[in-house]
N, C-alpha and C positions, 0 to 999 in steps of 0.2 A: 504493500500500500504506500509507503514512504517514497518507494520509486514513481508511482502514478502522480504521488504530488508533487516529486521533483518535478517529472516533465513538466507538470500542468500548469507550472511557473513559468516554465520555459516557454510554452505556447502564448501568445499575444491573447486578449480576449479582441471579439470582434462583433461592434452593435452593426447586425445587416440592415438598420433600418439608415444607417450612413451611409453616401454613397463612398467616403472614401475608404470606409472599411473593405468593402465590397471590395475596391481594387485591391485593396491590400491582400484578402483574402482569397483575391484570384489572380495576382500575382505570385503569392504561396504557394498554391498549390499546385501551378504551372512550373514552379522554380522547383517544384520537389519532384514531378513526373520528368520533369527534363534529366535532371541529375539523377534520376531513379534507371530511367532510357540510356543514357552514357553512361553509366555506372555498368549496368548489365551486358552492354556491346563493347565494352573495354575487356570485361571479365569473361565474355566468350572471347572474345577473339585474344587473351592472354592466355586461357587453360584451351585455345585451339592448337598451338605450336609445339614442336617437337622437343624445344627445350622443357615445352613446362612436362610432359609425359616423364622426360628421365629423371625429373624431380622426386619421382617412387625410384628407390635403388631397384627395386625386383623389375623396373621396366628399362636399366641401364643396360643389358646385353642388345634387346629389341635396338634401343638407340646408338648405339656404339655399331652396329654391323648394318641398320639401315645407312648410317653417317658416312659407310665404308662402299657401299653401291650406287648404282645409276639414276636409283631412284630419290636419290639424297636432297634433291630440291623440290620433290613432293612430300606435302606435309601430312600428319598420320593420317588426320580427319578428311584429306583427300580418299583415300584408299578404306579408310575403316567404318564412315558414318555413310550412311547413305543420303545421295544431295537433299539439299534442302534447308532449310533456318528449322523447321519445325522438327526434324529428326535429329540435329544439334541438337536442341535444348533436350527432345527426351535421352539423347545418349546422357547431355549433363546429368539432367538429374537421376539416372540412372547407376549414375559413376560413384554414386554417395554410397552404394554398394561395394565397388570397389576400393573408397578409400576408410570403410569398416574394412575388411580385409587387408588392406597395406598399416592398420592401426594396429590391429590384434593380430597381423601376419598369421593369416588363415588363409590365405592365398593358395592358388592350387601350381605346384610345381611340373615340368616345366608349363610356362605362362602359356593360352593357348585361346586362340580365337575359338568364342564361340561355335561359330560359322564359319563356312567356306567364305571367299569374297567372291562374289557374282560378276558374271563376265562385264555386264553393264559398268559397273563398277571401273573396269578395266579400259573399257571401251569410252570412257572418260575425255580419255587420250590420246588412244593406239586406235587406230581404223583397222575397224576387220581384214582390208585387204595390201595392208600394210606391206610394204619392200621388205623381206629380211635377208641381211648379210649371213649368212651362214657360213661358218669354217669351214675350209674342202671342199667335197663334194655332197654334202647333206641336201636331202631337198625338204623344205619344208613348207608344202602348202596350207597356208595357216585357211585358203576359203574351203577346201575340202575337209579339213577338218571341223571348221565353224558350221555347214552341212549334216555334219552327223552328230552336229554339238556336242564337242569334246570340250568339256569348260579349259578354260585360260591357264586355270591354277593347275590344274592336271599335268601339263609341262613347265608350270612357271610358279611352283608354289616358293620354291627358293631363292627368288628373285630381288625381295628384298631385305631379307635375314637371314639369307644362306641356310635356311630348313634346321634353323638352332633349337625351335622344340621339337620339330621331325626326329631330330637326334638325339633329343632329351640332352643336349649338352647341358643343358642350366638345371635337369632336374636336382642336382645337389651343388656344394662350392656356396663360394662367397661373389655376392655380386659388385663390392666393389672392387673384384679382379680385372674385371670388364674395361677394360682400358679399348683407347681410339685402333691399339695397335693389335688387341687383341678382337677386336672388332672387324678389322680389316684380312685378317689370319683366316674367322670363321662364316667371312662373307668373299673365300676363295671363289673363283670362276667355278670347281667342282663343285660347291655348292648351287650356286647362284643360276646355272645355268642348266637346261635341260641336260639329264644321263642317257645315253642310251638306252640303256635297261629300263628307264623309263618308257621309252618306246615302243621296246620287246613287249614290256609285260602288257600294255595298252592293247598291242598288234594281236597278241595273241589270245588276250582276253574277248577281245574284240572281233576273233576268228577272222582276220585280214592277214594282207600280203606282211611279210617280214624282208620283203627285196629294197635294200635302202634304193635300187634306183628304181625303184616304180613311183 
């Protein structure tokens, strides 16, 4: 009660039968929805960046081996939220989950996306019908395979954390081992980049050809 009376000193009294309260009173309350507005788009768009994610040590490998790939100048909530201002804010308040878990370190070892990422998602960026460089002599038609909808992540899950909970690298250890350089180690091209075996097991899962020149 003592704090109800602090405020309530704190608050102007205001006769509406004035007109000049009335401004006062609605310049208040304009001045407090504004800085209420800029307050909350400062605060999304500061817990939106990659710096603020490595702020939890247990998401310092994520950030250390994203830091270390191609994908390094897209930022998480590019690839992790789905567009939009209104799926931001439910990821935010969402996240209050997450940071009871980073409090009471109940967190689930290694760290692990809910969900696949959707090709949409993907397709952000990269156009389905995209030129790829390929080493050698690989061929890789990405529209035949977009046809029989082979998702993105199915060859490209390691593309921007080098497959570090694929590998459960992080299920035990200390995470402020996670240095730039050890970041850069576990986001190796063998990581990062489609395996062949990947391809094998797809092909053959798939009951298709195994002839890399077909």
């Amino acid at each position: 009660m003592k704090v109800f009376k602090f405020l309530s000193r704190l608050i102007p009294k205001f006769d509406l039968s004035k007109t000049e309260d009335k401004l006062k009173l609605f310049i208040l309350v304009n001045g407090l929805v504004l800085f209420i507005g800029v307050f909350s788009v400062a605060a999304l768009k500061l817990t939106s960046t990659p710096q603020f994610c490595a702020i939890c040590h247990e998401m310092r490998p994520e950030y250390v081996t994203w830091a270390a790939t191609s994908h390094n100048k897209v930022a998480c909530v590019k690839c992790h939220i789905e567009p939009g201002i209104v799926n931001l804010i439910k990821h935010k308040m969402g996240a209050m989950k997450q940071l009871y878990q980073h409090v009471t370190k109940t967190y689930h070892r290694p760290i692990e996306m809910p969900h696949e990422i959707e090709d949409y998602i993907c397709e952000q960026c990269h156009s389905q019908n995209r030129v790829v460089n390929a080493s050698g002599d690989l061929i890789i038609p990405h529209e035949k395979h977009k046809i029989q909808e082979v998702p993105c992540v199915r060859c490209h899950s390691g593309v921007a954390h080098g497959k570090i909970a694929e590998r459960e690298v992080t299920a035990e250890g200390d995470f402020s081992e996670w240095t730039l350089a050890l970041g850069k180690k576990e986001a190796a091209p063998k990581y990062t980049r489609p395996a062949m075996k990947t391809c094998m097991t797809c092909h053959k899962e798939r009951q298709v050809t195994t002839d890399c020149a077909a």
